[in-house]
C-alpha positions in Angstrom: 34.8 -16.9 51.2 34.9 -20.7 51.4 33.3 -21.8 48.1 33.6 -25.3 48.8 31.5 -25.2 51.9 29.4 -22.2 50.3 30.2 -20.4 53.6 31.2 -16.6 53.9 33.0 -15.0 56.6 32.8 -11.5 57.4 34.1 -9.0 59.8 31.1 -6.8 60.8 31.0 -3.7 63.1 26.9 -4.2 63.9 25.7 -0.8 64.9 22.2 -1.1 66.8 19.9 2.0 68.3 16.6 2.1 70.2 14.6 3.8 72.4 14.1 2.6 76.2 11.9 5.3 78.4 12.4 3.4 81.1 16.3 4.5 81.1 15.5 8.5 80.6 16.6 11.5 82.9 17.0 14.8 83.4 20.3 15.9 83.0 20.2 18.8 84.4 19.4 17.2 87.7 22.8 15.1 87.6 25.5 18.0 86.8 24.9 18.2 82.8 25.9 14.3 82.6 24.2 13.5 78.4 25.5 10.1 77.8 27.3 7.8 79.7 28.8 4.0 78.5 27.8 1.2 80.5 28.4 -2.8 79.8 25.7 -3.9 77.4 24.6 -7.0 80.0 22.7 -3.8 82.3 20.2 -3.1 79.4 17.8 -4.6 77.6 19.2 -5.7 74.0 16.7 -6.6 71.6 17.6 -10.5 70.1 18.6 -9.5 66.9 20.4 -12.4 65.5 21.8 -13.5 61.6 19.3 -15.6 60.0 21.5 -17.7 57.9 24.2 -18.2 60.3 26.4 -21.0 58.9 28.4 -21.4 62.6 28.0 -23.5 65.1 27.5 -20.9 67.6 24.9 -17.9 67.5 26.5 -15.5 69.7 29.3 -14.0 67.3 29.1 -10.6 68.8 31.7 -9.0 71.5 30.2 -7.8 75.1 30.9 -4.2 74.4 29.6 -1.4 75.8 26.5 1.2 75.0 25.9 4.6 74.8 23.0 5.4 77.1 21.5 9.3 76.4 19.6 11.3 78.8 16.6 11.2 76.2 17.0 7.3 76.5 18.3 6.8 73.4 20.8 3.8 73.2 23.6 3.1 70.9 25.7 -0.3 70.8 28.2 -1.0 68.4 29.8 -4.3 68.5 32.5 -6.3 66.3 31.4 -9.3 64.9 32.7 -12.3 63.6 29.8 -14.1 61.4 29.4 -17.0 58.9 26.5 -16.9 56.9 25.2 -19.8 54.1 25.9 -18.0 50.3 24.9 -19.9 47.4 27.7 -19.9 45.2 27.4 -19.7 41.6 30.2 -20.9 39.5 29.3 -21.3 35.9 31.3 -18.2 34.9 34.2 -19.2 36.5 36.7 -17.5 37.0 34.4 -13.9 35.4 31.9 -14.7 37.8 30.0 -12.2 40.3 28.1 -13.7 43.5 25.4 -12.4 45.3 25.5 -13.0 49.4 22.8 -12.0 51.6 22.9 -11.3 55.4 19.7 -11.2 57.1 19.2 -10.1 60.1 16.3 -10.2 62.3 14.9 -10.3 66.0 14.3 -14.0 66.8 11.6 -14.0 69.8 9.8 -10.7 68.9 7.7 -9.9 66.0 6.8 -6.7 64.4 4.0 -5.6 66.8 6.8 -5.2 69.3 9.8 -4.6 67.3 9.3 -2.0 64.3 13.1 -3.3 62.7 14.4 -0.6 60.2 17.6 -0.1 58.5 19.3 3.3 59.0 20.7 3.4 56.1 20.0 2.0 52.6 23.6 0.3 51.6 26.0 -1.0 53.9 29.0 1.7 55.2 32.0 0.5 53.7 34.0 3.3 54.7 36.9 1.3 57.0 36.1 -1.9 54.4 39.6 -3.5 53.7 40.6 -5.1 50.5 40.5 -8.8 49.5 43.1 -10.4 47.3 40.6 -12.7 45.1 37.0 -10.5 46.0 36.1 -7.0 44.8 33.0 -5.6 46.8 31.0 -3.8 44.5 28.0 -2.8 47.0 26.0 -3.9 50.4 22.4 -2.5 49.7 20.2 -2.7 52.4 16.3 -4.0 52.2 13.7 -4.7 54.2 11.7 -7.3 54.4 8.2 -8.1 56.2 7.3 -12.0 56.5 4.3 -13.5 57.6 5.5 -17.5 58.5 2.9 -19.9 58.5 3.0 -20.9 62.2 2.2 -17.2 63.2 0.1 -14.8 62.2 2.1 -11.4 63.3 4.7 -9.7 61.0 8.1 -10.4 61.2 10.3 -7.9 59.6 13.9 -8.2 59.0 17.0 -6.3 57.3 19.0 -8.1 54.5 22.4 -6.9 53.2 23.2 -8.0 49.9 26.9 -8.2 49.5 27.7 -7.8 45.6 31.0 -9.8 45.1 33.4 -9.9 41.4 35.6 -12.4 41.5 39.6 -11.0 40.5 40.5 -13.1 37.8 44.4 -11.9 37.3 45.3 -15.2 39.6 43.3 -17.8 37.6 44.2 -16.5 33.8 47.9 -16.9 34.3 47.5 -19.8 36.8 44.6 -22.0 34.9 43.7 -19.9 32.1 46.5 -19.3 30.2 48.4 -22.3 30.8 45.7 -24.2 29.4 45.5 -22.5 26.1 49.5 -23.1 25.3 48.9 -26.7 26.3 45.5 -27.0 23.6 47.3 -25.4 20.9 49.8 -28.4 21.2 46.6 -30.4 20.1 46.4 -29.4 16.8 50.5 -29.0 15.8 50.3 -32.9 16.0 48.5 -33.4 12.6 51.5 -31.7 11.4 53.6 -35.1 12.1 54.1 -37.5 9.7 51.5 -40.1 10.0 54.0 -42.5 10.4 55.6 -41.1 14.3 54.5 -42.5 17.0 55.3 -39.6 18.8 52.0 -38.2 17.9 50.3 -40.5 20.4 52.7 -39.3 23.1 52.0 -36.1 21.9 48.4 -36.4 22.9 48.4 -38.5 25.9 50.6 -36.0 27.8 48.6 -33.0 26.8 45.4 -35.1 28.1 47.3 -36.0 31.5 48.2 -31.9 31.5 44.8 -30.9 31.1 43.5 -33.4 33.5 45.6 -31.9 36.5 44.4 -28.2 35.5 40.5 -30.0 35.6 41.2 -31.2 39.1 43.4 -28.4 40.2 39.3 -26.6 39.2 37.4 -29.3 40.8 39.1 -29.0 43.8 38.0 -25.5 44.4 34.5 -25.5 43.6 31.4 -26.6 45.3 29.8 -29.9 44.2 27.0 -28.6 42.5 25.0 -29.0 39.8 26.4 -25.9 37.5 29.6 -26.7 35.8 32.2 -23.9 35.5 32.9 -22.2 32.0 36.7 -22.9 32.5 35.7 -27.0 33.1 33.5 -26.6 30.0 36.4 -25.5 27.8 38.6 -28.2 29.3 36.5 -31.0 28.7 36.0 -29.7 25.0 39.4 -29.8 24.8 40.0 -33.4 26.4 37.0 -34.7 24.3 38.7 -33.0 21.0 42.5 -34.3 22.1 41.2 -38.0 22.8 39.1 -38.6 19.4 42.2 -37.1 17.5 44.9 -39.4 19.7 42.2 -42.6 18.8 41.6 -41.2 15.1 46.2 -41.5 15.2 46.1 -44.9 16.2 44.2 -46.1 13.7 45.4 -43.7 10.9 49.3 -45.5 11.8 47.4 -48.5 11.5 46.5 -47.9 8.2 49.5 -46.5 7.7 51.7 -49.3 8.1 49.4 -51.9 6.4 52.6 -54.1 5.0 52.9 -55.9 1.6 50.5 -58.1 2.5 47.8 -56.3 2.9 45.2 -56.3 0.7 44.3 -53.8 -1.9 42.4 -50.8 -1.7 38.3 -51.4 -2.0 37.4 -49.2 -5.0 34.8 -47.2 -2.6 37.8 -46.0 -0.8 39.7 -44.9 -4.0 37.2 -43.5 -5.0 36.1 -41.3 -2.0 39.5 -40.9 -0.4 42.3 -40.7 -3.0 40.2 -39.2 -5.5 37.9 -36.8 -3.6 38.9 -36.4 -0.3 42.5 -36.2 -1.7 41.3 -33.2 -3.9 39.7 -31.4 -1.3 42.5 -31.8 1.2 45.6 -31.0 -1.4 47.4 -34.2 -1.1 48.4 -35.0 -4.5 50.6 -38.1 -6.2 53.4 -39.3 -3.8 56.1 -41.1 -5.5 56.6 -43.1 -8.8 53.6 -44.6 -11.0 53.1 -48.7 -10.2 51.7 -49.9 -13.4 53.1 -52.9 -15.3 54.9 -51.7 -18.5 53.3 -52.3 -21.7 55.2 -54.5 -24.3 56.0 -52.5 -27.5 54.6 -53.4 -30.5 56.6 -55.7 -33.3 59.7 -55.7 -30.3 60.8 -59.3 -28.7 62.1 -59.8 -25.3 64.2 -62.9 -26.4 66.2 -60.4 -28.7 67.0 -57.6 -26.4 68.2 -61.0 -24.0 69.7 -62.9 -26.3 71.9 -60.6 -29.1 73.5 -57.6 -29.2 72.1 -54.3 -30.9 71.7 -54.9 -34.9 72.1 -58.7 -34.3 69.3 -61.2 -35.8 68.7 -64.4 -35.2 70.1 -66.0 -38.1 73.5 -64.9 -37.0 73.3 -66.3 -33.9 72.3 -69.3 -35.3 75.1 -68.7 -37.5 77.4 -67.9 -34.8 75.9 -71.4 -32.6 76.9 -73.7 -35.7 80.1 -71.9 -36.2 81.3 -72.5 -32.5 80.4 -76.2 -33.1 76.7 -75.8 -30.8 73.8 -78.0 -31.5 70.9 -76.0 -32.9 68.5 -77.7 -30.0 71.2 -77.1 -27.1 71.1 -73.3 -28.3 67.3 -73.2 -28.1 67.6 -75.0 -25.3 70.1 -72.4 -23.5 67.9 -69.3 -25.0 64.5 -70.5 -23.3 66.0 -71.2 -19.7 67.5 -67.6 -20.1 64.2 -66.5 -21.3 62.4 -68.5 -18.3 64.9 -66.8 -15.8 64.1 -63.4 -17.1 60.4 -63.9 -16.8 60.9 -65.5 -13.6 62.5 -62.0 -12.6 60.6 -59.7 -13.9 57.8 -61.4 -12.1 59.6 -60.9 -8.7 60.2 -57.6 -10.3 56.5 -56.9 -10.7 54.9 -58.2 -7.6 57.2 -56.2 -5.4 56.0 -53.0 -7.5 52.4 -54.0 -7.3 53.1 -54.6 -3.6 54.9 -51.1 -3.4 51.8 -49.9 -4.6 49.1 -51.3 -2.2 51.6 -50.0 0.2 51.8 -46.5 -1.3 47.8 -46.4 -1.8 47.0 -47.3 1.9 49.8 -44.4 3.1 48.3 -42.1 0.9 45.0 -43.0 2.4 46.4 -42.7 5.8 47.6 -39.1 4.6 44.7 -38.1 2.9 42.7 -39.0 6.6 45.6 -37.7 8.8 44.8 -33.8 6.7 41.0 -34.9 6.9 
């Protein structure tokens, strides 16, 4: 079967039998003689012809030749090669079943001069050989009686409906299967760190994958209107892989927001470090960035300036003793103090930075579980 073209071949042995009186004897009166076989071009044939021949020529059958009897009774059975139209239904593919009809009918003469009957209500399948990708379930036989609007006598005809089921073995471990291992690479990549790259190449060559198995598919079925299940699931699958590649690149974006981006919007603590955080399980990543408080009834200059158990009065002490100028001293203690400050300034905006940095990764976490 050519599903592209929505075209089936099939070998047919057509076996036709009528009555001619005209072609009668007595065969007692030619030495017992019953039957004899003579080319089929001496007799009348009746035009019987396939309906919804898809081939370019009509006459597919083989000049055989016919059983005549002595009652008149004529028998021809003749090999034939036909193509017939079949409407090919692919939206289960590759589970699906199709349903192809040959009709069969005279072409000249209508049912006042040709009572057309089927011998037999299915199809003999007896000498029917195997296909690879087809199983042949039945061929029942009907008959039909049409009246066409340019005529008004009968004309009947014989249809053979050839029940098809696809074999799918090929397709699951061709198409099938292959395509599952590659989607469940999909989801393994929001198991990277947010901060690879090789999540994007992860997802880009799983879409190019699945795009050959959707053409290796398109290229075998009919343009139609139905889409096949398999083409469903892959452009689920392309759809889901190409929002989660996108959602990547702009999750690393926020991921490598440097240390001068701008703080987190309070909406966005809120809802995603706080909630979103919760429901996904991502909890506190590294240290705590806030500023330390100063202790109460403690002064920076005298951690800076003097040892432990030191006060100022002996330093000052100390300053006069070694021949230093109260002022000087002062003078010396507040650059020192100034330089510290100055320090633990840098000190505090590159934690403060730290932590816009570490907020906008955990956001990029809390979204990349999301």
């Amino acid at each position: 079967q050519d599903e592209r073209n929505q075209v089936l071949t099939s070998y047919l042995w057509v076996r036709q039998a009528w009555l001619d009186a005209h072609l009668a004897w007595d065969k007692d009166a030619y030495g017992g003689i019953d039957s004899i076989r003579i080319p089929s071009s001496y007799v009348w044939r009746p035009d019987i012809i396939l309906y919804n021949n898809a081939d370019d020529r009509f006459g597919s059958s083989m000049e055989t030749n016919v059983v005549l009897r002595s009652d008149g009774h004529i028998t021809w059975d003749s090999p034939a090669i036909t193509k017939s139209s079949c409407k090919v239904d692919v939206s289960y593919f590759p589970f699906d079943g199709q349903r192809c009809r040959l009709t069969f009918g005279s072409w000249t003469y209508n049912g006042n001069q040709i009572d057309l009957r089927n011998q037999l209500d299915t199809g003999d399948l007896t000498d029917f050989v195997e296909n690879v990708e087809w199983e042949v379930l039945g061929m029942p036989a009907t008959r039909n009686v049409i009246t066409y609007g340019c005529c008004s006598e009968p004309y009947p005809d014989v249809t053979y409906t050839l029940l098809l089921r696809r074999r799918a073995s090929f397709y699951i471990f061709n198409l099938l299967l292959p395509c599952i291992m590659v989607s469940f690479l999909a989801p393994l990549g929001f198991y990277l760190p947010a901060d690879s790259g090789e999540k994007v190449s992860l997802g880009v060559t799983v879409l190019l994958a699945l795009t050959v198995f959707q053409l290796l598919v398109a290229e075998s079925m009919p343009p139609s209107e139905s889409v096949p299940l398999i083409g469903k699931y892959y452009i689920a699958t392309m759809t889901m892989i190409t929002a989660s590649t996108a959602l990547t690149i702009f999750i690393m974006n926020v991921h490598h927001c440097g240390p001068g981006a701008r703080p987190v919007p309070p909406w966005a603590r809120r809802l995603i470090l706080h909630h979103m955080a919760r429901l996904c399980c991502v909890y506190e990543v590294g240290e705590s960035c806030k500023i330390p408080q100063r202790v109460p009834g403690r002064r920076v200059g005298r951690e800076d300036t003097g040892g432990p158990g030191e006060s100022p009065m002996e330093g000052e002490v100390g300053a006069e003793a070694g021949g230093c100028p109260r002022d000087r001293c002062l003078g010396h203690h507040d650059g020192l103090l100034r330089n510290v400050g100055y320090i633990a300034g840098c000190f505090r905006r590159h934690r403060a930075s730290q932590h816009r940095t570490g907020e906008w990764k955990k956001v990029a976490k809390v979204m990349d579980r999301f």
